[in-house]
C-alpha positions as CSV (number, residue, x, y, z in Angstrom):
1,X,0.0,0.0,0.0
2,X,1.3,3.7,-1.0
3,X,2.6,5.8,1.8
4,X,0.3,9.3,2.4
5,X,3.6,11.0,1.7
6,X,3.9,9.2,-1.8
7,X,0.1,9.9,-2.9
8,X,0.3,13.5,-2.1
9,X,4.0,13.2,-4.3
10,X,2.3,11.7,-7.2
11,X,-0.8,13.8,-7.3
12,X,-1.9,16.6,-9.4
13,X,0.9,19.6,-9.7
14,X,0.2,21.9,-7.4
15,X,-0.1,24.9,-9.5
16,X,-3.3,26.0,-11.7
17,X,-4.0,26.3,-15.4
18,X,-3.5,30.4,-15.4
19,X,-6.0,32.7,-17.9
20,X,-4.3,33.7,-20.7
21,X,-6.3,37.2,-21.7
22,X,-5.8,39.5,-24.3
23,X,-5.2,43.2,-23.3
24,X,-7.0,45.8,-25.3
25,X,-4.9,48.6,-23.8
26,X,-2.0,47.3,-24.3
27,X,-2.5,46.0,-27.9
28,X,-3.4,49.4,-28.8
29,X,0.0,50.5,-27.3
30,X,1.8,47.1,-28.9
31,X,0.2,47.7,-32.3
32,X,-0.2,43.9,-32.4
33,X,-2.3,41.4,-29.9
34,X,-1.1,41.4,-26.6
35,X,-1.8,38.5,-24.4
36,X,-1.1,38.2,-20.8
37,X,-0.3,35.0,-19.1
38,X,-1.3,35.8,-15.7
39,X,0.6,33.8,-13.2
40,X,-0.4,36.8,-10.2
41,X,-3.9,34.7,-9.5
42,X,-1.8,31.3,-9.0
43,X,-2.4,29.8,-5.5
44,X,0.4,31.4,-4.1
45,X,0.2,34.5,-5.9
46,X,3.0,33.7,-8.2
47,X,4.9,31.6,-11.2
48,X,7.0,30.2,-8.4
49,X,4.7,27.6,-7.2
50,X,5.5,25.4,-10.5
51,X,8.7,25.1,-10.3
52,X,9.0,24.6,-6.4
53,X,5.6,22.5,-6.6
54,X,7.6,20.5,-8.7
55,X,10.7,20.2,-6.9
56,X,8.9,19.6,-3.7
57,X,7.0,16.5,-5.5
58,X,9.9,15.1,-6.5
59,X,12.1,15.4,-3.6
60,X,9.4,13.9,-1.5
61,X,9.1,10.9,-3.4
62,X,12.8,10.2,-2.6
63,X,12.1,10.4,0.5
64,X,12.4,14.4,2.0
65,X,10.6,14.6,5.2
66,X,10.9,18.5,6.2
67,X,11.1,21.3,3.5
68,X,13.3,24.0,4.2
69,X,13.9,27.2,2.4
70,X,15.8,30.8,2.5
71,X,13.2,33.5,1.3
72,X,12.5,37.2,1.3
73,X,15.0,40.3,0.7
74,X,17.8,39.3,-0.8
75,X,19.1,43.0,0.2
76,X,18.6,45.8,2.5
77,X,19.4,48.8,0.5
78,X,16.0,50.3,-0.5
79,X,13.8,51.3,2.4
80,X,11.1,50.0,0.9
81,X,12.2,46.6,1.2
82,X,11.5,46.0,4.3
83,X,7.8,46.5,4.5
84,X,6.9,43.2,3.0
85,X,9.8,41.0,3.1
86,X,8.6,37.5,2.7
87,X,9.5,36.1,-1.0
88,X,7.5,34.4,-3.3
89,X,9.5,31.2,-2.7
90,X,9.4,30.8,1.1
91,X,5.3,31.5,-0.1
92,X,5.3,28.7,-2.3
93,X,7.3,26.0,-0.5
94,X,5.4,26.8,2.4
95,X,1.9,25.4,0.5
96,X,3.5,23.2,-1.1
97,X,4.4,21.3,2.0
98,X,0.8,21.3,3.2
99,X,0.0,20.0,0.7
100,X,2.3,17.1,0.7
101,X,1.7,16.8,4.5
102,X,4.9,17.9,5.4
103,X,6.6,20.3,7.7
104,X,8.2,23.4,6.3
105,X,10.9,25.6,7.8
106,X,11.4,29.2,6.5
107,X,14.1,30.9,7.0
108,X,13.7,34.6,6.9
109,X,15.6,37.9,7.3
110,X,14.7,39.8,10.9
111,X,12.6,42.2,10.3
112,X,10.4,40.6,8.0
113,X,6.6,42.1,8.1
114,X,4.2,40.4,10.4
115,X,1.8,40.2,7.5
116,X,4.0,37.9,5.6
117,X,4.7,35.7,9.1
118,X,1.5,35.5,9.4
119,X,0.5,34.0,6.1
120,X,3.6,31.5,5.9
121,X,2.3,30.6,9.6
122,X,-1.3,30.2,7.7
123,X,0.1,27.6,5.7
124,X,1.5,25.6,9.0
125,X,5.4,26.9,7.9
126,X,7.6,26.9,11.2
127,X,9.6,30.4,10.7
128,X,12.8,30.9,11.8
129,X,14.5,34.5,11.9
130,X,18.2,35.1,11.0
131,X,20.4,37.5,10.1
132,X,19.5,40.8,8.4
133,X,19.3,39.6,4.4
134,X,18.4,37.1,2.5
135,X,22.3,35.8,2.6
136,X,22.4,35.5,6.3
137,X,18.9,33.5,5.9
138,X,20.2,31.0,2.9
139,X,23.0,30.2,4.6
140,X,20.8,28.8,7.7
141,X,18.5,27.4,5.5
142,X,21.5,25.1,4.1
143,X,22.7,24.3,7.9
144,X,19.4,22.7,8.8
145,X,19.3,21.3,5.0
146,X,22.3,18.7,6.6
147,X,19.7,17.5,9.0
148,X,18.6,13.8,8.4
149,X,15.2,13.7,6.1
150,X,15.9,17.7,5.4
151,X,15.8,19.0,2.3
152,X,16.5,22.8,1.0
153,X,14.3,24.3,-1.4
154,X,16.3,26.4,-4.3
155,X,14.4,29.8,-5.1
156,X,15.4,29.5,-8.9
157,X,18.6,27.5,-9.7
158,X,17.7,23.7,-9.8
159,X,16.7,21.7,-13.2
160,X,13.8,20.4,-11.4
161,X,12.4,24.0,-11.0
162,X,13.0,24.8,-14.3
163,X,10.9,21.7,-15.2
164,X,8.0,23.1,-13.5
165,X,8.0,26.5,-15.0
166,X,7.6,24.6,-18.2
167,X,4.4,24.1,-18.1
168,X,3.9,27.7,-18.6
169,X,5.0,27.6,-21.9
170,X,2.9,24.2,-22.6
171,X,-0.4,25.8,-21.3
172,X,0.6,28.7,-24.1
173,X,0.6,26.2,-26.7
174,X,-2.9,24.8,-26.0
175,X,-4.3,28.1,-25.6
176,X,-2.8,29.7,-28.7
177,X,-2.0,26.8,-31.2
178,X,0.4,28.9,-32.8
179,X,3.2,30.6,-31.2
180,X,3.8,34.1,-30.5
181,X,5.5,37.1,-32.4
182,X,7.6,37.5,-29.1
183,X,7.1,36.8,-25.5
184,X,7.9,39.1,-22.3
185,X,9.5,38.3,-18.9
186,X,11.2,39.7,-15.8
187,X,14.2,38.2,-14.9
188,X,15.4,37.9,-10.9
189,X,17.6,34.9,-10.8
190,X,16.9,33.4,-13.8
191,X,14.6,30.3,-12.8
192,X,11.2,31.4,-14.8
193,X,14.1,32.6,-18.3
194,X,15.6,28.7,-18.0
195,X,12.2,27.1,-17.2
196,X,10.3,29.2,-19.9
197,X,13.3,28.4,-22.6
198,X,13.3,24.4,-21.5
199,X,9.2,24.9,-22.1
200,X,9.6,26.6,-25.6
201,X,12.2,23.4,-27.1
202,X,9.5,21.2,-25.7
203,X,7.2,22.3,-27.8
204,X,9.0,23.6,-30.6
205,X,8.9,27.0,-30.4
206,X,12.7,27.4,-29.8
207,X,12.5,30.2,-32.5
208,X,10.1,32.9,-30.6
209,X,12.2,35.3,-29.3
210,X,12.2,36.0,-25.6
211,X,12.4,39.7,-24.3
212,X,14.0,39.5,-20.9
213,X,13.3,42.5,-18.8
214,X,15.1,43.7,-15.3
215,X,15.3,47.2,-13.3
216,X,18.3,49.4,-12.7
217,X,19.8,47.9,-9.6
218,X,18.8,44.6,-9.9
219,X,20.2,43.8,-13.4
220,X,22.4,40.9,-12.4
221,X,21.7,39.3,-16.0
222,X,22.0,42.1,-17.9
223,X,25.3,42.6,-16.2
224,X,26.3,38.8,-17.3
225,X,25.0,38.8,-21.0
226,X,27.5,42.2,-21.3
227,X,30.1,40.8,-19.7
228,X,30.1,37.7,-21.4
229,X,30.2,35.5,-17.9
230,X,28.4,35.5,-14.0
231,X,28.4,39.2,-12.7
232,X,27.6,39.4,-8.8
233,X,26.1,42.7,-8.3
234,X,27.8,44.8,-5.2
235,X,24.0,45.7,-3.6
236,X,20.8,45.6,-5.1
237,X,19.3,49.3,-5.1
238,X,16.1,48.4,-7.3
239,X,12.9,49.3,-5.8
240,X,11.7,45.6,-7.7
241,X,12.9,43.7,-4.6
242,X,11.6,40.3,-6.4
243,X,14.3,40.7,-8.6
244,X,16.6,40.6,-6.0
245,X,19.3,38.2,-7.0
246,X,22.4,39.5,-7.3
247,X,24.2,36.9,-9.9
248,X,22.1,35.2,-11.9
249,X,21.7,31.5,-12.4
250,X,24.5,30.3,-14.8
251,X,21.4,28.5,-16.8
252,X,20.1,31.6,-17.2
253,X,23.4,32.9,-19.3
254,X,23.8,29.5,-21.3
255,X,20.3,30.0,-22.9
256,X,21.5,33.1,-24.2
257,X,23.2,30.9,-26.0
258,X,20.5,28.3,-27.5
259,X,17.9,30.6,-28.0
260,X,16.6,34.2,-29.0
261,X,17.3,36.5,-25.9
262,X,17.2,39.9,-25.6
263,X,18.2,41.5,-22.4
264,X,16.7,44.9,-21.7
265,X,16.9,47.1,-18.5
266,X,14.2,49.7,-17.3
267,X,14.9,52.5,-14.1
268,X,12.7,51.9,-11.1
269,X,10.0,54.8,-12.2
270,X,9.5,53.0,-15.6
271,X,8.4,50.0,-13.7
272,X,6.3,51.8,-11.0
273,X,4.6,53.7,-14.0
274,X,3.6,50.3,-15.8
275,X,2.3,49.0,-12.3
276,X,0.1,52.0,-12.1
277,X,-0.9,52.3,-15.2
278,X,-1.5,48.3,-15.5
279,X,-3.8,48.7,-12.8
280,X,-5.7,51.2,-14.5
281,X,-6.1,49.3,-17.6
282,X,-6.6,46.2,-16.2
283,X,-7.8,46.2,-12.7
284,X,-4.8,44.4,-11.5
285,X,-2.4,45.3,-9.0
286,X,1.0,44.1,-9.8
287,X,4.5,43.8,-8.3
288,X,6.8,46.0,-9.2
289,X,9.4,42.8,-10.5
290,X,6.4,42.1,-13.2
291,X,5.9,46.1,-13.9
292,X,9.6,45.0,-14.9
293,X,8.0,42.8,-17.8
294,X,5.1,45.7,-18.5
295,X,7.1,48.3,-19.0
296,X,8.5,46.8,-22.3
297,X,5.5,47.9,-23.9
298,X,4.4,50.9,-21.5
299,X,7.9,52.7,-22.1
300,X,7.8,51.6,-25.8
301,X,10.7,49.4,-25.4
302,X,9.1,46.7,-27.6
303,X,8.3,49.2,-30.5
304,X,12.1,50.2,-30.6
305,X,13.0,46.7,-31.1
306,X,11.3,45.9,-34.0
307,X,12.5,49.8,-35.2
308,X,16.2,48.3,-34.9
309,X,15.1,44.5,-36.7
310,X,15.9,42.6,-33.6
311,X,12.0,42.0,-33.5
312,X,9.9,41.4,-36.6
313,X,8.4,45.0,-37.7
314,X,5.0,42.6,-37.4
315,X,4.5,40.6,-34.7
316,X,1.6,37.9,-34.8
317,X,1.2,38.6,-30.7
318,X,2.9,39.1,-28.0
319,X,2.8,37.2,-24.7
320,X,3.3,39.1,-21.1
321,X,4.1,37.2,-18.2
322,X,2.1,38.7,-15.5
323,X,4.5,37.2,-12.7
324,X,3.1,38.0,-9.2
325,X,1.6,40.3,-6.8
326,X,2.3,39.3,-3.8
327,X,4.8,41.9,-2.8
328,X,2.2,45.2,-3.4
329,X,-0.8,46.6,-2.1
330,X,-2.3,50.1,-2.8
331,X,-0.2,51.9,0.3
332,X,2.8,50.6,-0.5
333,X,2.2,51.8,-4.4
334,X,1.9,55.0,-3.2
335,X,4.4,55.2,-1.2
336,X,7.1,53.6,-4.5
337,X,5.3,56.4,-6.2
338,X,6.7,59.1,-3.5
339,X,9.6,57.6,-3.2
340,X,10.4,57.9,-6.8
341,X,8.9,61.3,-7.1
342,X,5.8,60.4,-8.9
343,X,2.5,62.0,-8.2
């Protein structure tokens, strides 16, 4: 007879079948169909709980019996940071291990918010505090991660996470039969770029080209794809805390390499406009990591592409990854707003 543990392991993914809708505001701006894959109403509230769904199935089944995993700030250099430290990741693991029964340890930064205690505690996470940023917290995580039956839970830099952001890119092919003119991301650490790139050779769409998007400050790819190799950042200064990784996953670089990517970086106020002005158009109040991805279109970024032939001059659509909103709420958009001197 099959172990609890092992039914939970082999049952559905954990993550849901996200709306793909098309945007008639930002078409209009796009001059072509603009669709947005909207992983913000995912159970967790982000694209993360694929990969680390994923993960966490298949780590279980090998016999994990406590999930462990570093999340929130990985710096402490924007003021802002520290309202709603939490991170997408510890978010994810943390419902992940209820639902595979599990106990779950999250290691977080002190001073994390007591809102985003409270909802890892909702999902039965023990929480530990250490240190002051998200270093001082992943290097815990990896001490209890030696503890018999522990495993640690990588944020973005394990094949197996990559695996589960796949399906992203396998849901756009049922929903659209045809592939995209281009397709639009934020990059952090580089886990949803590999996982979206190993979904696209899956189904052969290896050819669409992939518009990678980052803020000043927390460009740690852009850095890399300049400098030809891994570039660890000295601070992250971006107000888009989610894509707070300061070197990228090495993945990330290599599929530079195999497949159609264009690196582009936007300042903080670009990303905090397309936030706002997202929210007008569509009702939806985003992250300011996936205002990241917006902004391509918002600041005209895309149209300036095709204007220098790296895109097509006609694009059949466009695809925007609508990665998350946990990390936002409407005080904390007006405060980003005053903070970057924004009315």
């Amino acid at each position: 007879m099959e172990c609890p543990l092992a039914e939970h392991a082999n049952s559905e993914h954990f993550h849901t079948v996200t709306p793909l809708l098309e945007s008639w505001a930002l078409s209009q701006l796009a001059g072509t169909t603009v669709f947005l894959k909207c992983e913000n109403v995912q159970p967790t509230g982000s694209f993360k709980i694929r990969g680390i769904g994923h993960f966490c199935q298949e780590v279980v089944k090998k016999g994990c019996r406590h999930l462990v995993c570093s999340s929130g700030d990985p710096a402490p250099f924007c003021f802002m940071r520290t309202l709603r430290a939490g991170g997408n990741a510890g978010l994810a693991a943390a419902y992940a291990a209820r639902k595979l029964g599990i106990p779950a340890t999250i290691v977080l930064p002190e001073g994390t918010s007591l809102q985003v205690m409270r909802r890892l505690q909702g999902d039965g996470a023990e929480i530990q505090l250490t240190g002051k940023v998200w270093d001082d917290a992943s290097l815990r995580a990896q001490e209890l991660a030696k503890r018999d039956g522990w495993v640690n839970v990588p944020p973005f830099d394990h094949p197996l996470i990559w695996e589960g952001h796949a399906s992203l890119v396998q849901e756009l092919k049922a929903a659209l039969g045809t592939p995209p003119g281009a397709l639009v991301l934020a990059v952090g650490g580089g886990g949803l770029l590999a996982g979206v790139s190993a979904g696209l050779a899956k189904v052969g769409w290896q050819h669409v080209p992939i518009v990678a998007m980052e803020t000043q400050g927390a460009h740690c790819f852009n850095a890399a794809v300049k400098a030809g190799r891994l570039v660890t950042l000295p601070d992250i200064t971006s107000v888009a805390k989610c894509l707070g990784a300061r070197t990228v996953a090495a993945r990330a670089l290599a599929c530079t390499r195999e497949f159609k990517v264009f690196s582009e970086v936007v300042e903080d106020v670009e990303a905090v406009s397309a936030v706002q002005r997202f929210l007008d158009d569509e009702r939806m109040l985003v992250e300011p990591a996936c205002g990241a991805a917006l902004a391509s279109i918002y600041s005209g970024l895309l149209g300036r592409l095709q204007a220098e032939g790296h895109l097509h001059p006609s694009l059949a659509s466009v695809v925007v990854i609508v990665c998350g909103g946990n990390s936002i709420d409407s005080r904390e958009l007006q405060a980003l707003k005053a903070q970057l001197g924004q009315s």
